[in-house]
matplotlib code that plots the C-alpha trace (Angstrom):
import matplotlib.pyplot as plt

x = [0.0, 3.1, 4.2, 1.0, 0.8, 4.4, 3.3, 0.3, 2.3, 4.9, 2.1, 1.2, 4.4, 5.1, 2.1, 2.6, 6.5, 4.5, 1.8, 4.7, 6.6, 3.5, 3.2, 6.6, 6.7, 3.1, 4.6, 7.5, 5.4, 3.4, 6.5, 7.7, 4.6, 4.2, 8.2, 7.3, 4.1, 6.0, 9.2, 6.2, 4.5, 7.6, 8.1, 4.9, 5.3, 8.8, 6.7, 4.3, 6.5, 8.2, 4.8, 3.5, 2.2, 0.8, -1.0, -2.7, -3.3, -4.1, -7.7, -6.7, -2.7, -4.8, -7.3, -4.2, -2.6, -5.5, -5.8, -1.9, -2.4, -6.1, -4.0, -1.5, -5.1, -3.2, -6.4, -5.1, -8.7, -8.9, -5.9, -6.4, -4.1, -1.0, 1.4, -0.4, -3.1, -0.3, 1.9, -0.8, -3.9, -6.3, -8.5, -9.2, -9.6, -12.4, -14.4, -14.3, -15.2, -18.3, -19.3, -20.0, -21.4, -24.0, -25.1, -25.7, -27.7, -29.9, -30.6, -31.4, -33.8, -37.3, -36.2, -35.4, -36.2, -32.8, -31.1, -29.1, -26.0, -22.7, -21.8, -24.2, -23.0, -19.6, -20.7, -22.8, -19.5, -17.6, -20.6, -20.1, -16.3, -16.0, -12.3, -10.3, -7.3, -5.5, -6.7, -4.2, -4.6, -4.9, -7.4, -10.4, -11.4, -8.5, -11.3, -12.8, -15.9, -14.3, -13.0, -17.2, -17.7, -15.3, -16.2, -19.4, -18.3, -17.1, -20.9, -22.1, -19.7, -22.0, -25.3, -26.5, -28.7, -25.7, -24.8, -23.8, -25.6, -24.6, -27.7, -26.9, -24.1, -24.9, -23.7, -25.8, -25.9, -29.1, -29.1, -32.4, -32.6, -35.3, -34.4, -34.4, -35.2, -34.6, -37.4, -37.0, -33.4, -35.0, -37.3, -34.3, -32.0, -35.0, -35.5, -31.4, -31.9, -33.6, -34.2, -37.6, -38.7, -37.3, -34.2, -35.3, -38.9, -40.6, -44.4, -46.3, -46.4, -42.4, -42.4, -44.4, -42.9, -38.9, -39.2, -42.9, -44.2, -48.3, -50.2, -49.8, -46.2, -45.6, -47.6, -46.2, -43.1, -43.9, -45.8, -43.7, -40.7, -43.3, -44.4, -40.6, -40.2, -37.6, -39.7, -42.3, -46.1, -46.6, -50.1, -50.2, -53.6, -54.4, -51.1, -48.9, -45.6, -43.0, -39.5, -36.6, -35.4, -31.9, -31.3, -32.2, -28.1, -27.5, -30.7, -30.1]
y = [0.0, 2.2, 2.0, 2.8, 5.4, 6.8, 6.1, 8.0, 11.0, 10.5, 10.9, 14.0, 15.5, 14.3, 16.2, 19.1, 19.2, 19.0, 21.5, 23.9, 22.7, 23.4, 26.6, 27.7, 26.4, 28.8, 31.7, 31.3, 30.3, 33.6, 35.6, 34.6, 35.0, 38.6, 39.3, 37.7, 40.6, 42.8, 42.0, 42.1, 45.6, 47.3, 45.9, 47.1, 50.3, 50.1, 49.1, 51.9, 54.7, 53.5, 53.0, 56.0, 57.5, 54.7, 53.9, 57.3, 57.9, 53.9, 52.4, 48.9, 49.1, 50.6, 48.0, 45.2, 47.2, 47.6, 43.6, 42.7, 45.0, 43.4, 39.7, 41.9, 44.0, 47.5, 49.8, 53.0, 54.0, 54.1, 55.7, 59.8, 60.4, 58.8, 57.3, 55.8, 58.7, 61.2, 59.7, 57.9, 59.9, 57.6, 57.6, 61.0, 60.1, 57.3, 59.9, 62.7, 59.8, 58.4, 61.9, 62.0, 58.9, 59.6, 62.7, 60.7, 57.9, 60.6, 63.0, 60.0, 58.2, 59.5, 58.3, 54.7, 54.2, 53.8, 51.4, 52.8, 50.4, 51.5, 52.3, 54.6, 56.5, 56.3, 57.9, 60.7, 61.9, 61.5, 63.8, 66.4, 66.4, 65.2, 65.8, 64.3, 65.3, 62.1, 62.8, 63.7, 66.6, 64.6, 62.1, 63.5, 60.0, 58.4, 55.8, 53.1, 51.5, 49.3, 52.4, 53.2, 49.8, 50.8, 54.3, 52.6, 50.4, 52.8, 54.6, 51.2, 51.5, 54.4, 52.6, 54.4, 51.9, 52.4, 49.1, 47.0, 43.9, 41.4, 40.6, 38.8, 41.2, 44.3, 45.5, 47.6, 50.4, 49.9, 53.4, 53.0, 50.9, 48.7, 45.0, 42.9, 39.0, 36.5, 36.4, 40.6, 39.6, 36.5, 39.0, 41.6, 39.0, 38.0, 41.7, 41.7, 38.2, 39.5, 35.7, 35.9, 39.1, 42.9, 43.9, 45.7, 44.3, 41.9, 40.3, 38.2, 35.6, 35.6, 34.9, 32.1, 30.7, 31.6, 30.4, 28.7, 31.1, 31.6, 35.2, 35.8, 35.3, 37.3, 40.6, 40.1, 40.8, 43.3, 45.1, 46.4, 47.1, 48.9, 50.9, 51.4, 53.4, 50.4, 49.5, 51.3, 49.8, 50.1, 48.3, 47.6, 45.8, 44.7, 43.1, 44.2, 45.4, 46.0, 48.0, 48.5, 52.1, 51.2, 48.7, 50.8, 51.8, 48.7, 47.5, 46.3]
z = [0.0, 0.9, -2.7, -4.6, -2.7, -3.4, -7.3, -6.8, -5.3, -7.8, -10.5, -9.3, -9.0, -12.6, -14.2, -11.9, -13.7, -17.1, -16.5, -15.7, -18.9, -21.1, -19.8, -20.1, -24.0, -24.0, -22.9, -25.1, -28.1, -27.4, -27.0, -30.0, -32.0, -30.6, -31.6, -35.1, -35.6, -34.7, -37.2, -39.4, -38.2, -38.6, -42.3, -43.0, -41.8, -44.0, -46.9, -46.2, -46.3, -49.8, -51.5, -49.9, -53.0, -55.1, -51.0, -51.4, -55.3, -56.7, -55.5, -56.4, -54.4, -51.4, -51.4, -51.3, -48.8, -46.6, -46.9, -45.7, -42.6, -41.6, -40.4, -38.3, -36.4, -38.2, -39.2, -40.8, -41.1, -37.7, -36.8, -38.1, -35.3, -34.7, -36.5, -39.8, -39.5, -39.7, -42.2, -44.6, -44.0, -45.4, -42.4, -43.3, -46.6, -46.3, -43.6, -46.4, -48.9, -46.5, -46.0, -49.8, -50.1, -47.5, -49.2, -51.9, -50.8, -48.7, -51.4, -53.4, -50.7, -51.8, -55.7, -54.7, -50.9, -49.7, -51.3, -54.3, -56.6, -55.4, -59.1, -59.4, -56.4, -58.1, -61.2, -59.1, -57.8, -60.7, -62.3, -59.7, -60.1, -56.4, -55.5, -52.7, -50.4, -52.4, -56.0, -58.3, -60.7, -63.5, -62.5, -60.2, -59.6, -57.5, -56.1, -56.4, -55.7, -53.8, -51.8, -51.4, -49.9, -47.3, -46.5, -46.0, -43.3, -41.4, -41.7, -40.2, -37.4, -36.5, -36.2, -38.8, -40.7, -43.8, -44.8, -48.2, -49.5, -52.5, -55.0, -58.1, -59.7, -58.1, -54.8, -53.1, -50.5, -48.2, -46.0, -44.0, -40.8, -42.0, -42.2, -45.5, -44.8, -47.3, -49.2, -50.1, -50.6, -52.8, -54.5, -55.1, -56.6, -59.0, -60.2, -60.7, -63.1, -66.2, -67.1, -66.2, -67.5, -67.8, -65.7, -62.2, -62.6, -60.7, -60.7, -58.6, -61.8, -61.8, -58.2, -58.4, -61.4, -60.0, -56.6, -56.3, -53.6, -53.5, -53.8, -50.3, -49.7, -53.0, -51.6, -48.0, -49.7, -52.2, -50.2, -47.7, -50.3, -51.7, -48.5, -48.1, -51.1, -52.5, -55.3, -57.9, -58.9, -62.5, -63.4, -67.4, -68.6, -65.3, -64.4, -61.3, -62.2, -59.5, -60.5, -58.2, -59.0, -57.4, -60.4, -63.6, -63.7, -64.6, -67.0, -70.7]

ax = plt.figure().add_subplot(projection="3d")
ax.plot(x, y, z, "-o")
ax.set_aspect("equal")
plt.show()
């Protein structure tokens, strides 16, 4: 009995020897890991100064440099102060740029309730001859949309109902609090397909035939898009025609 129980106590020191082991090779682990960002922040920082300009004046090098920095948790957009805010400046940039954007989607609320293509808001500001603190003299439009999409996220951040959804080929900017379910999402995407009739049109015949939903499913639907301003009612010889004003940019 003697000996199990110096086994036992010997057992117990033994994982007691491990647990401080595996906590040891944690801490370095950790140590190393934060050493290794790090390394890596500061070669980024390196690589931001160098490519400074092309950072600030070329949509599609911005966007790739905006996506190395997200795995370290760097956010220049955040930072307006600081280091990357006062050498980059692009958090300044994309709060000018959402500024504009929100201008646009409001003044343009009562036309399509709200929800407006993101390339359309492009071309508005490319109409007006929008200018920002990183467009060069040559080109007024030193954005992209893809710029827009981010602008918009940080109008989100804000709880301001501003937000981007995906349907079909089109990305849109919803800018009202109201919340789409899937079947106006379903309803959307159908308007965005012209397979089934005219692009940015929907009826409660192509609903049924698309995605097999009854009358009253249809005007549950369509009827409080339509109450939201998001889509038109056109009746032609009886039948109900329903257009989404925010996807006429884009019709054939």
């Amino acid at each position: 009995m003697a000996h199990r129980r110096r086994g036992v106590g010997v057992g117990r020191a033994g994982a007691a020897v491990y647990t401080k082991k595996a906590e040891q090779l944690k801490a370095t682990s950790l140590a190393s890991a934060m050493e290794t960002v790090e390394k890596l922040e500061v070669k980024l920082a390196d690589f931001a100064k160098t490519h400074k300009h092309a950072i600030q004046h070329d949509p599609e090098f911005r966007a790739k440099f905006l996506d190395m920095c997200a795995p370290l948790g760097v956010d220049p957009l955040s930072a307006e102060k600081g280091f990357w805010g006062s050498m980059l400046g692009i958090g300044e940039f994309y709060y000018e740029l959402s500024v504009k954007v929100a201008e646009v989607c409001l003044a343009s609320r009562s036309r399509n309730g709200g929800i407006i293509q993101v390339s359309e808001v492009k071309d508005i500001l490319t109409q007006r001859g929008t200018r920002f603190k990183f467009a060069d003299s040559k080109n007024k439009s030193s954005y992209s949309e893809e710029d827009i999409i981010t602008s918009v996220k940080k109008l989100s951040k804000l709880g301001s109902g501003f937000r981007t959804i995906q349907v079909g080929r089109a990305v849109l900017i919803v800018s009202v609090p109201e919340e789409l379910d899937d079947d106006h999402m379903h309803v959307m995407g159908l308007a965005e397909d012209d397979s089934y009739g005219s692009y940015g049109m929907v009826t409660v015949g192509y609903l049924r035939e698309a995605l097999g939903w009854d009358g009253e499913r249809s005007n549950r639907a369509l009827d409080l898009l339509l109450g939201k301003g998001m889509v038109w009612l056109d009746v032609h010889r009886g039948e109900k025609k329903y257009w989404f004003p925010s996807l006429w940019k884009q019709g054939k």
